[in-house]
C-alpha positions as CSV (number, residue, x, y, z in Angstrom):
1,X,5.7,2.2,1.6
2,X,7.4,1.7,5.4
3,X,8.2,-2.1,3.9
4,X,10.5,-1.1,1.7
5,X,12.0,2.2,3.6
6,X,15.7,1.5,2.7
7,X,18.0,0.6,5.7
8,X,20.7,-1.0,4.8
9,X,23.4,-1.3,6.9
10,X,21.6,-2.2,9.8
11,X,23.1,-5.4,12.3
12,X,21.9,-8.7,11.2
13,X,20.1,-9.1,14.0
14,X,17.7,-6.5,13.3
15,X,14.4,-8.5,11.7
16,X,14.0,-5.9,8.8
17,X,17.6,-5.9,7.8
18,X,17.9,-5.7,3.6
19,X,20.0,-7.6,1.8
20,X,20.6,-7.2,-2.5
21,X,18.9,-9.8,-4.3
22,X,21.5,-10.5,-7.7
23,X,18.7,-11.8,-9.8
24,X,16.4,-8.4,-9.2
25,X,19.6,-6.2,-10.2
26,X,22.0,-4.5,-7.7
27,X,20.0,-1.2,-6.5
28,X,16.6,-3.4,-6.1
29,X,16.8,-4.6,-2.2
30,X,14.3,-6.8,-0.1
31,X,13.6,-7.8,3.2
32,X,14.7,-11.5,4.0
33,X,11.5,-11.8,6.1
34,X,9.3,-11.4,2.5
35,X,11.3,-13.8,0.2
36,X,8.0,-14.8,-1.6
37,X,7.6,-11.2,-2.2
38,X,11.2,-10.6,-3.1
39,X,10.8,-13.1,-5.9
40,X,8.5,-10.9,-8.1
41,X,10.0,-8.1,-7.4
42,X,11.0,-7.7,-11.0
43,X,7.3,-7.1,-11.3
44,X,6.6,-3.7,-10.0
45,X,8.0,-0.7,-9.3
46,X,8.9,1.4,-6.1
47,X,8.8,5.0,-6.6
48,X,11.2,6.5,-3.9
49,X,11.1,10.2,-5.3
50,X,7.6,11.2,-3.7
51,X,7.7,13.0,-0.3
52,X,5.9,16.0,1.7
53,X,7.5,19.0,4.0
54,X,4.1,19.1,5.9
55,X,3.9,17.6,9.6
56,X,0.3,17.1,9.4
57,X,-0.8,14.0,8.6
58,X,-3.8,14.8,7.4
59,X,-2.2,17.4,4.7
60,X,0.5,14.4,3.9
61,X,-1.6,11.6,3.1
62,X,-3.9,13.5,1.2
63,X,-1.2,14.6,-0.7
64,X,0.7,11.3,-0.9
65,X,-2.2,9.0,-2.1
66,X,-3.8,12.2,-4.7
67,X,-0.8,14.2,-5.1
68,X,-2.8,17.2,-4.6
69,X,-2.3,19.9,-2.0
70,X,-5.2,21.6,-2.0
71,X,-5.2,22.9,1.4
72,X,-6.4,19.5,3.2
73,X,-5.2,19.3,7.2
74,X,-6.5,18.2,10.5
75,X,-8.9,21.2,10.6
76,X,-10.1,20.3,7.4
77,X,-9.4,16.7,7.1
78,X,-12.2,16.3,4.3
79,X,-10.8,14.3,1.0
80,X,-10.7,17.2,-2.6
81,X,-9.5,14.8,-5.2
82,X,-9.6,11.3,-6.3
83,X,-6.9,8.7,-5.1
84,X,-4.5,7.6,-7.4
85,X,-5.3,4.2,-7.2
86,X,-9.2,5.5,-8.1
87,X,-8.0,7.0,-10.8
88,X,-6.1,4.4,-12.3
89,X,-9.8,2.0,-11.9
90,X,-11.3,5.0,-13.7
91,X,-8.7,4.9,-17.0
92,X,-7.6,1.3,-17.1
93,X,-10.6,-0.6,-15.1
94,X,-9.9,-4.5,-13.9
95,X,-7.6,-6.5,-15.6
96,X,-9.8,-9.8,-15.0
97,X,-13.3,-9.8,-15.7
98,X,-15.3,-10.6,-11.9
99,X,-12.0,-9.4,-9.7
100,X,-12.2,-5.4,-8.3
101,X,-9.6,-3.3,-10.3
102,X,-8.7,-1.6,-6.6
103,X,-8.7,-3.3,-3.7
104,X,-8.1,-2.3,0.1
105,X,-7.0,-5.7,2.1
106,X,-8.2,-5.2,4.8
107,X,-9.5,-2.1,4.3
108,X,-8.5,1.4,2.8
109,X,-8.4,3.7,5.8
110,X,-6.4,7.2,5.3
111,X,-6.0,8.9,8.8
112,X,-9.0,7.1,10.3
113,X,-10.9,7.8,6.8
114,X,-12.8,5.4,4.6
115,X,-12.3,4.9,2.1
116,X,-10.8,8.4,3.1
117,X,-8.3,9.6,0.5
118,X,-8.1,6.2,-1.2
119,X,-11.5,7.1,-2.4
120,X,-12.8,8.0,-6.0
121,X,-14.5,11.5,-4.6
122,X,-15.6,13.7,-7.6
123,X,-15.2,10.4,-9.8
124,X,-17.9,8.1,-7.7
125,X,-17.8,5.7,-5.3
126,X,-17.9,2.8,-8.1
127,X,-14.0,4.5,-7.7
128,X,-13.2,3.3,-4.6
129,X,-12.0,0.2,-4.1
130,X,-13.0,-2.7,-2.7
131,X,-12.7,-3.4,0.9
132,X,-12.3,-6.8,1.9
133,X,-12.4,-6.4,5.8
134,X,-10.7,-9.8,6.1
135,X,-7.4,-10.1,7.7
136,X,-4.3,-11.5,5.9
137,X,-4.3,-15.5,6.1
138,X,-1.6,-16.8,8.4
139,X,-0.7,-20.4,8.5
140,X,-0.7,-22.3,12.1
141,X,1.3,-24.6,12.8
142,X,1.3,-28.4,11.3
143,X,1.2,-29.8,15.0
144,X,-1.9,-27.6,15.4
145,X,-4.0,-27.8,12.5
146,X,-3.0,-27.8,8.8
147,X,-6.0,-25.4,7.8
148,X,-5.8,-22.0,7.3
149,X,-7.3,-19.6,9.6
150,X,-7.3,-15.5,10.2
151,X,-4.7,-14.3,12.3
């Protein structure tokens, strides 16, 4: 993900400068502008080995959220296999009972696509996940209002 494209050694002054968190361990970095984020980073894991040679973006999404080639590109933009994420809901299913296992906030567009390659495909659309179509809360200021409202 672009949020956690390494690039250290950029000025200070540059917003998405990274700094090392010493609780998360020494290669683990995060943005200063996400420290809630940065907190549970011992949570998850960032994959950093994945990558395409292809400069259609078509042919590299499709191959970055399936992992599958299969000779998708912008003259043939059409999904041929399953997202991972869809396929992960397929074998594991949701970990809480009434919450989607795979969710898209807002939405899971690929290229324009919906649920595009994000989708289940050959597995179903009970596969693909759920779009909320809502935008991220942001919080307005106190002086304002203390409710929260869409940005």
């Amino acid at each position: 993900m672009d949020l956690y494209d390494m690039k250290a050694g950029l000025p200070l002054r540059v917003p998405w400068h990274l700094e090392a968190d010493p609780h998360k361990g020494p290669r683990l970095r995060h943005y200063r502008a996400v420290p809630k984020q940065a907190r549970h980073t011992d949570k998850f894991s960032m994959v950093r080995s994945l990558h395409h040679d292809t400069g259609d973006h078509f042919a590299g999404a499709h191959r970055m959220l399936t992992a599958k080639d299969m000779g998708v590109s912008g003259a043939n933009g059409e999904p041929k296999f399953p997202g991972i994420g869809a396929i992960a809901t397929r074998e594991l299913g949701p970990r809480r009972r009434g919450i989607p296992a795979y969710i898209g906030v807002p939405d899971a567009t690929s290229i324009g696509l919906a649920p595009g390659y994000f989708g289940g495909h050959m597995l179903g659309s009970q596969y693909n996940p759920f779009q909320t179509g809502a935008i991220p809360m942001q919080r307005i200021s106190r002086s304002r209002t203390s409710t929260w409202q869409r940005g």
